[in-house]
N, C-alpha and C positions, 0 to 999 in steps of 0.2 A: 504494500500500500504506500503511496506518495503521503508526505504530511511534511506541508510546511505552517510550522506554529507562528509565521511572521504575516502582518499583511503587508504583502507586494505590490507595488503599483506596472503598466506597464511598461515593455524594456522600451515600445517604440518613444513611448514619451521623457524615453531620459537621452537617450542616444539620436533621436530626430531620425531617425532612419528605418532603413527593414533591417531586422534581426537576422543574425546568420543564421545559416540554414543548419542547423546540429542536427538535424532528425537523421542523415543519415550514418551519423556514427555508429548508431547499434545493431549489433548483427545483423543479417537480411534472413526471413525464416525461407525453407525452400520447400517444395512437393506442394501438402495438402494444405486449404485454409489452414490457421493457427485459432479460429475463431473461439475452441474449447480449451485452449491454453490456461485458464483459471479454473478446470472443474474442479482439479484438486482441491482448491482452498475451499470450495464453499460448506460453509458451516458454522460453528462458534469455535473461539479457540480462545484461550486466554493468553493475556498479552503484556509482557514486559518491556517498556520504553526507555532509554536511554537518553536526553535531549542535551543538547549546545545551547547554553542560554546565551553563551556570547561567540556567536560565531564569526568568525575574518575580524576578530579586534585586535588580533597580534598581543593579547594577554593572556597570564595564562586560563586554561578550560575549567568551564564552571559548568558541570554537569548536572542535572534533576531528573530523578528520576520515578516512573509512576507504571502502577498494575490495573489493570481491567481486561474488558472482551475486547476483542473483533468478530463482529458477528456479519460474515459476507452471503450473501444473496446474488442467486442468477434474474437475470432480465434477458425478457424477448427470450422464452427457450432457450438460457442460458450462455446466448452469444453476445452477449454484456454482463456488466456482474457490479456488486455496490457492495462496497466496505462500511459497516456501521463501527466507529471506532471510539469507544469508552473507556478512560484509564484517568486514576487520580495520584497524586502523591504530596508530600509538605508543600511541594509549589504550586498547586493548585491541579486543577481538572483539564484534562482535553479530551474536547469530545468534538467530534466531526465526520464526513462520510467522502469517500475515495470513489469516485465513477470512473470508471476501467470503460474503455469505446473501442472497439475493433470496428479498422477501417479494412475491408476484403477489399481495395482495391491497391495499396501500398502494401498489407501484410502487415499492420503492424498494431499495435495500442496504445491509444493516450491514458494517460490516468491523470485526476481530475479531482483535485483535494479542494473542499470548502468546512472551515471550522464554523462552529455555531454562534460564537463570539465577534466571528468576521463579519459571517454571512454572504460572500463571496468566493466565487472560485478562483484560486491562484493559477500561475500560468501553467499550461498541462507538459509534463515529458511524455517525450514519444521513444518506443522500442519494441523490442522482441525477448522472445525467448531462443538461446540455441540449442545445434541439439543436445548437449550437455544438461538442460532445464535450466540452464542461467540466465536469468530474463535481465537486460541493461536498458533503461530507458532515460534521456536527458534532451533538457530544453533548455531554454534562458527566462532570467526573471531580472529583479533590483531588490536590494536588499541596502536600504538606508540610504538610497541613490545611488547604488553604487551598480549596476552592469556585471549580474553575474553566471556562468554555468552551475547549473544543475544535474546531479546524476543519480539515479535512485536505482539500484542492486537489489534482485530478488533471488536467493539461492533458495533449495530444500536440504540440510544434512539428512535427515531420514525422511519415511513417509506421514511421521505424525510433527513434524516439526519445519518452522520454515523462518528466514531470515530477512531481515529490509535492512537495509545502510543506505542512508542519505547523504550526499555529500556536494559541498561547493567548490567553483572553483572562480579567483579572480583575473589567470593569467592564459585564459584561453583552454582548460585543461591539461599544464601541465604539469601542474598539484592540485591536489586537493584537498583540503579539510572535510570529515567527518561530521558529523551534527543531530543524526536520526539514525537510531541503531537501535532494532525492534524485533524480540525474539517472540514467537507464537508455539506454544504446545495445543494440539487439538484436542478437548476437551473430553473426558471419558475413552482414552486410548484409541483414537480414530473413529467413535459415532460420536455427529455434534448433539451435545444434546438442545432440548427447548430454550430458550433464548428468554423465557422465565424464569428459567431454573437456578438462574444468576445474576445475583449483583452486580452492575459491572462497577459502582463505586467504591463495593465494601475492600475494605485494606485486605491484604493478604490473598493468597491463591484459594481456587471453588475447590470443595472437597473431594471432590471428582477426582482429582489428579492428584491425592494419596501422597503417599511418600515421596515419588519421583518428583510432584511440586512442590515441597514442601525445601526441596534440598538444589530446587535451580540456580544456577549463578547469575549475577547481575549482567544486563544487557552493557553496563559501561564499561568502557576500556580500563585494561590493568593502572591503579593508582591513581585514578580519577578522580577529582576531587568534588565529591557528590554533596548537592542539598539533596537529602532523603525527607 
């Protein structure tokens, strides 16, 4: 899922111009539509976030980090799909919804973050998946006026668990800072279950996930210096 916790304005109106064209950096899918590329996820999963409260300020990382669901749903027969994404922690709540669009005539997917506090969608990245299942998807946005890339990384380590990293860049891509780094266990061992059957504000992991949640490690990177 894309989530950026900033509002962005857009890049045409800082840079006066048309925006480079980044879409075609990410993989190119080959053979069949890729239109079912998200069936894996759909369901509830509970969700550990990692966030950059200060990102590109050349200080050092002040991480926050928060637990809730993602509870994702197909559209149209499942050749669209929508992230319902709830997580709290000491820094407060984010909750907002990721619209995933497959365009069949590029091959590829926008995804499409709007937080409930913004109430706007931020600018979309666009990618694939290869055949590895590594989906890379990157646009441009502005972040405090400033002209940035975006690049949002979707791995699976197993079949019940799957990964997001976020990341910026302000030198054309060739570094990047980190910022969104969001671990997902699927809830009751691979069945999602009722999307009732869980808090997505209460502290702590659903009971669902037993021992093995009880003992996850934090989505932030080693020595991070976390508000919890």
């Amino acid at each position: 899922m894309r989530m950026l916790p900033f509002a962005l304005a857009s890049l045409l109106a800082v840079i006066g111009g048309p925006a480079p064209d980044v879409r075609a950096a990410p993989p190119q899918p080959t053979g069949a539509l890729h239109e079912r590329d998200f069936d894996w996820e759909i369901g509830t999963w509970a969700t550990d976030v990692c966030v950059l409260r200060n990102p590109l300020s050349g200080q050092a990382p002040q991480w926050a980090e928060y637990r809730g669901t993602s509870v994702v749903r197909g559209l149209l027969a499942g050749r669209w799909n929508f992230v319902e994404l709830s997580v709290a922690g000491s820094s407060g709540t984010i909750e907002g919804g990721s619209l995933r669009l497959f365009n069949p005539q590029s091959r590829q997917w926008s995804l499409n973050f709007a937080s409930l506090k913004g109430g706007v969608l931020t600018a979309p990245v666009y990618g694939a998946f290869d055949s590895g299942g590594r989906g890379m998807f990157t646009g441009t946005d502005v972040l405090e006026g400033r002209a940035i890339m975006v690049r949002f990384i979707i791995t699976r380590p197993s079949a019940n668990e799957a990964r997001f990293e976020q990341a910026y860049s302000i030198d054309g891509g060739r570094t990047w800072e980190s910022n969104w780094i969001a671990i997902d266990i699927r809830m009751n061992g691979g069945s999602a279950l009722p999307y009732s059957n869980f808090d997505p504000l209460r502290q702590g992991l659903p009971d669902e996930l037993g021992s093995r949640g009880a003992a996850r490690p934090s989505p932030c990177p080693n020595g991070a210096n976390l508000n919890r």
